[in-house]
Structures are given as C-alpha cells and as structure tokens.
C-alpha positions in Angstrom: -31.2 -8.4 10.8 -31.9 -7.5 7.7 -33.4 -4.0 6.7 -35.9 -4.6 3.9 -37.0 -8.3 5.5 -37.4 -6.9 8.5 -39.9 -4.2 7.0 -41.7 -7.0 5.4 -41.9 -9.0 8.2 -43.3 -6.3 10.7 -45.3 -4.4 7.8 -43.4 -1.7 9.4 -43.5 1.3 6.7 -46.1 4.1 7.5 -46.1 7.3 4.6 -47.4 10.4 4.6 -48.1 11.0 8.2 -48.6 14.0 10.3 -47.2 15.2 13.4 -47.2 18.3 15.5 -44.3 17.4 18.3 -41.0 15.1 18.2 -43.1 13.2 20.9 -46.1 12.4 18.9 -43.8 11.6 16.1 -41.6 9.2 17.8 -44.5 7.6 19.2 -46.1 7.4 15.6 -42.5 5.7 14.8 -42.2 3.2 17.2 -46.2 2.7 16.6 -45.5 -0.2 13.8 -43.0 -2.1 15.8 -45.7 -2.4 18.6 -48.3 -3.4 16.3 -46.3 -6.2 15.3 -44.7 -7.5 18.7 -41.3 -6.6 18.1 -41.4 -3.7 21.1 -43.8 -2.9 23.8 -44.7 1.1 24.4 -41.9 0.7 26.8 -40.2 1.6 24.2 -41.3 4.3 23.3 -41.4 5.9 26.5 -37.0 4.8 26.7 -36.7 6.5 23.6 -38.8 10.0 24.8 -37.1 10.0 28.1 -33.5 9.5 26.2 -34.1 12.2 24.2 -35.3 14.2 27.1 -31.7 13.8 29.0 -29.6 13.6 26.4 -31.4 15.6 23.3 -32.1 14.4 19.6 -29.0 12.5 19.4 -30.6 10.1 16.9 -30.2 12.9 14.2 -28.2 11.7 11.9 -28.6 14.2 9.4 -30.9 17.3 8.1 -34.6 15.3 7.8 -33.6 12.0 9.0 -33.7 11.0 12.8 -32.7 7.3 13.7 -34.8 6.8 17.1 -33.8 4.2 19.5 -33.1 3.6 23.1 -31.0 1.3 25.3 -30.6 -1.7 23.3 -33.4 -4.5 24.7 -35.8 -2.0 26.8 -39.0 -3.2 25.4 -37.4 -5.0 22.9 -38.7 -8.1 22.3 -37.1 -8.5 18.9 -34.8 -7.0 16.3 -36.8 -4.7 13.9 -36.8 -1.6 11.6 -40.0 0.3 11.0 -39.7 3.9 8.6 -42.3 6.5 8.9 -42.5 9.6 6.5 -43.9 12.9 7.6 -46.2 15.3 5.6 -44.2 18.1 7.4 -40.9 18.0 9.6 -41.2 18.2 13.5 -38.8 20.4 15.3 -36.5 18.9 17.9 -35.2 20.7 20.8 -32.0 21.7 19.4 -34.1 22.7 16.3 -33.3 20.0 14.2 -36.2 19.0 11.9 -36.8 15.9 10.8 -39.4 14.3 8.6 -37.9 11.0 7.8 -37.9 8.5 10.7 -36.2 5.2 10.7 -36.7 3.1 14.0 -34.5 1.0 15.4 -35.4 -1.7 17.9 -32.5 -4.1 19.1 -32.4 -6.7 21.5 -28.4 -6.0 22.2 -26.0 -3.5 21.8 -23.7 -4.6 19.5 -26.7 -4.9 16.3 -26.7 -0.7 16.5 -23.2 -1.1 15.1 -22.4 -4.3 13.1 -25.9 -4.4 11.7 -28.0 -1.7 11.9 -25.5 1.6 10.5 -24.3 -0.3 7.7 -27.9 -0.8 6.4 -29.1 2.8 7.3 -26.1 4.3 5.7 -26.3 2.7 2.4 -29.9 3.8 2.2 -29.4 7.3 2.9 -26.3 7.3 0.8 -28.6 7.2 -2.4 -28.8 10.0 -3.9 -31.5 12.4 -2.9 -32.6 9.9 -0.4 -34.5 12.2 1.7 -36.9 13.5 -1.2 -37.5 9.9 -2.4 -38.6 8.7 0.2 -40.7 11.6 1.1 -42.0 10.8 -2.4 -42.4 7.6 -1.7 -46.4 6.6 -1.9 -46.6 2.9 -1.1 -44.0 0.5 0.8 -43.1 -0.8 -2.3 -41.5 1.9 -3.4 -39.5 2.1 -0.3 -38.5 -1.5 -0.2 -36.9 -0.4 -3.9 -35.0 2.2 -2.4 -33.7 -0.9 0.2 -33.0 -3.0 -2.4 -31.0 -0.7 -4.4 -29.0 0.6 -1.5 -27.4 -3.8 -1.4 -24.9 -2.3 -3.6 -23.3 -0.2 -1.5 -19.5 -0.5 -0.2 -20.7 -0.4 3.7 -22.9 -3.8 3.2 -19.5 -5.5 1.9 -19.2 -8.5 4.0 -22.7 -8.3 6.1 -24.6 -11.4 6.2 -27.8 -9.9 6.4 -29.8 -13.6 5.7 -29.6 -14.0 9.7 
C-alpha cells in the first residue's frame, strides 16, 4: 500500500475545502475514497460513531487528524485520500485540525506496518502542516510524498505491493 500511488490511483486529494463541524469534515475526508470504490459511507458512519465513543483519537498532532475506523468496515480496499481545510474544525476535546489524512484498510495489521511509516515520514518534513495547507493542486502534494521516500521510517518497506 503505497501512499502517493494510492492517491493517484483513487484521485484521492481534495484542497482547499471548508467545513463547519468534525462531522461534515470527516465525511468530506472519507468522500474521495467513496467516489472511487475503495469504502462505502459505511465508513464513514464507523469512523463518526468511533469518534463518538472513544473521542478524536486520530489526532496525531496540532492540525493533522488521521481518521479511520475498525480495519475492513466498509472497506473494500486499501486507500489513502488527504483533504485540506480553508479553516480548522474543532474536535470535542478541542483539538483543531485542518489537515486530514484518511485511512482505509482492509486488515488490522496495514495501520501499523504500512500505513504510520508513510504518514510519519510525511509529516516529519519540515513545516509539513503549512505546506500542505499551501498546497494548490495534487501535484504539489504528491511532491511532498515523494520527498518524504527518504525518510529513516520507510527503511525496509516494500511499498511496490
């Protein structure tokens, strides 16, 4: 599961968008992953009743929330989708976050051998955040991917399967 073939693949990246509640933005972040058949609106509805119980665990730092739900719960197949917003949205724990990177996984185990690694070197570049805010065409994003290969955490990944 690769990050920036998997954006290709699903033309998955959505900039600039706007949002008034953590719902309508997780549903405008799992929105590109429906469009192209790799989850139903299933899951989006896991993901908004997870966060419900359990809260905005998927905040992985100050701007950038990482939704997902039980691995395979309208999952058809393994995707990433990214979504920027024009303006954060406010979490219950208030946690804002205006950077949105969507996970969809058809088991368990991708969150953790896969996924991370590929999330962490993005967000690991410098001023990541503002950049991709910046960002104005998927392009530019799939730049950001590309430079992120270099990091230490993809060391070992084979990210061609």
């Amino acid at each position: 599961m690769n990050l920036q073939q998997s954006f290709k693949e699903n033309d998955s990246i959505r900039l600039g968008l706007s949002a008034d509640t953590w719902q309508e933005a997780i549903r405008l972040a799992v929105q590109p992953l429906i469009d192209s058949g790799a989850a139903s609106s299933e899951y989006h509805d896991a993901i908004i009743a997870s966060t419900e119980k359990y809260g905005p665990y998927y905040v992985l730092m100050p701007g950038m929330a990482m939704p997902h739900a039980e691995a395979g719960k309208g999952v058809f197949k393994n995707a990433f989708a990214l979504i920027t917003l024009t303006k954060p949205v406010t979490f219950s724990d208030g946690k804002e976050a205006s950077v949105f990177l969507t996970l969809a996984a058809t088991d368990p185990s991708i969150h953790t051998t896969v996924a991370i690694p590929q999330i962490v070197a993005l967000f690991e570049l410098d001023n990541a955040i503002d950049r991709l805010l910046a960002c104005q065409n998927p392009e530019e994003v799939l730049k950001m991917v590309e430079e992120s290969k270099n990091s230490p955490y993809l060391e070992g990944l084979d990210l061609d399967n």
